[in-house]
N, C-alpha and C positions, 0 to 999 in steps of 0.2 A: 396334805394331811398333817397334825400337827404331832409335834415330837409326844410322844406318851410318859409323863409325868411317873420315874419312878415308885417314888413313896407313894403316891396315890394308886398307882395301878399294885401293888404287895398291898396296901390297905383293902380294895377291893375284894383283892382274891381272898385276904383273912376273912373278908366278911362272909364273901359268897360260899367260897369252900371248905372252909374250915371252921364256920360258926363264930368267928370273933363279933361280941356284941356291941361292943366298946371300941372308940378308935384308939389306937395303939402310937403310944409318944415315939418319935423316931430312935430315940437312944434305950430303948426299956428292950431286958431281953424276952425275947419271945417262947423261949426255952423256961427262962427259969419263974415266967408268968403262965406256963403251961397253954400257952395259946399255938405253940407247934410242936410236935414231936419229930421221931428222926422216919417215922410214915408221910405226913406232914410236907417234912421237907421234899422228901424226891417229888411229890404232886407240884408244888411251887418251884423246883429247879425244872420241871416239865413246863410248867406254866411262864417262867421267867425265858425258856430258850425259844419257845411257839411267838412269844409276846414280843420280845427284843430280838428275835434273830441271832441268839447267840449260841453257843455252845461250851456248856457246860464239860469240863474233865471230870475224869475221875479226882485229883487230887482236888479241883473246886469241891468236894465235896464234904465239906469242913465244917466242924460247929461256927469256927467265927466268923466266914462267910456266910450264915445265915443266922448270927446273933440276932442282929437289929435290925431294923429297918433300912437304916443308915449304913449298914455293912450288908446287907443286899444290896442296897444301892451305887453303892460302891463297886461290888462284886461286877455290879453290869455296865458299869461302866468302864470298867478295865478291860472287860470281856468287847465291848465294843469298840474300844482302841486299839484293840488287838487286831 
């Protein structure tokens, strides 16, 4: 099975879940484009530990860990070197 593409699988889920119409630039905040709120988020750090097998702390639970796309990204990837 192949490795599941970050930024594509967070694009997804904007789309599916959260109504994002529009694909979303990796560096654009997601917060102050009003495309996630802080509800939003816990759905997508549920979505992001089911999907990547990671686990989420309490302190991962941070606006800038879930600015961008690119800091989600990031985020699961630390999370998986871990």
């Amino acid at each position: 099975m192949p490795e599941l593409n970050v930024p594509e699988a967070v694009a997804r889920f904007l789309a599916d879940e959260v109504g994002s119409r529009k694909p979303v630039a990796a560096d654009v905040s997601l917060f102050d484009q009003r495309i996630v709120d802080s509800i939003a988020v816990v759905s997508l750090a549920a979505f992001l530990e089911e999907t990547f097998a990671i686990e989420l702390e309490f302190l991962d639970m941070v606006r800038e860990n879930f600015e961008t796309v690119n800091a989600i990204s990031a985020l699961v990837q630390r999370k998986r070197a871990a």
